[in-house]
C-alpha positions, 0 to 999 in steps of 0.5 A: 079480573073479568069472566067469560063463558063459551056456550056448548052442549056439555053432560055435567056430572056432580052434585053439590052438598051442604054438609050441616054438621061443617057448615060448608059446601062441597062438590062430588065429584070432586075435579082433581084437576082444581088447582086455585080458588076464587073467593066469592061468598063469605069463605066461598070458593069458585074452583079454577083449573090454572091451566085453562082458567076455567071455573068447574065448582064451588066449595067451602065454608058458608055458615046456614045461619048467615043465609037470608031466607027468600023465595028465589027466582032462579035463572034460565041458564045456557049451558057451557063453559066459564072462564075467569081472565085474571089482571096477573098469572095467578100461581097454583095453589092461590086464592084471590079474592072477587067478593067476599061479602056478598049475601047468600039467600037459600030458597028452602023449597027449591034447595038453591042458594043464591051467593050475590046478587039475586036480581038478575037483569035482562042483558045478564049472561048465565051460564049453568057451568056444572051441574044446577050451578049458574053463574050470573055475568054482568058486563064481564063481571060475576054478581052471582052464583046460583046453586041446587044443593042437597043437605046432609047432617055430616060428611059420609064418604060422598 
């Protein structure tokens, strides 16, 4: 599997939540129009619209306890589009795997989550591909994603 981003202009819409009471991550707006998964982080998963294979969230399980406190350097991002290339169709509905056993550090006073590698080298490309969300490539592989989340005790019609 390889990613890909095409630079653009674009006005993202959309907040990610932690939802303490679930201990998952989800995005609102939801896009109705996810319709695979890709595994990055525990039980994390990047949102994929088959049709296009472009990447528009993240969501799922990540339990706060196994996060790594830290101060984090977030990235200066562009922003624009990501896309994920698979090595086979992947049909609606799956889920694939890309790392599941990465680290999530969480800046506590910046409100982001780090889920990969938080040391981003110069000829990394990051993209912001939704709203404070950025995925971090190196060499056409992911080994970041980077997000601004918003804590709530319990999912309330968000």
């Amino acid at each position: 599997m390889r990613f890909s981003f095409f630079s653009n202009d674009v006005d993202f819409q959309g907040e990610l939540f932690y939802i303490q009471s679930e201990h998952s991550l989800l995005y609102r707006p939801q896009n109705t129009n996810v319709n695979a998964g890709i595994l990055f982080g525990y039980y994390t998963e990047l949102g994929v619209i088959i049709e296009t294979n472009e990447i528009v969230n993240i969501a799922g399980l990540s339990p706060k306890d196994n996060w790594i406190k830290k101060t984090l350097n977030i990235p200066r991002a562009k922003k624009g589009s990501l896309y994920v290339h698979f090595d086979k169709p992947l049909e609606k509905g799956a889920s694939i795997e890309c790392d599941r056993y990465c680290d999530v550090c969480y800046d506590e006073k910046a409100q982001y989550i780090c889920i990969g590698d938080y040391d981003t080298e110069d000829s990394d490309d990051c993209v912001e591909f939704a709203n404070n969300m950025v995925a971090v490539l190196r060499q056409g592989k992911l080994v970041a994603v980077w997000a601004k989340i918003r804590e709530v005790a319990e999912y309330l019609k968000l």
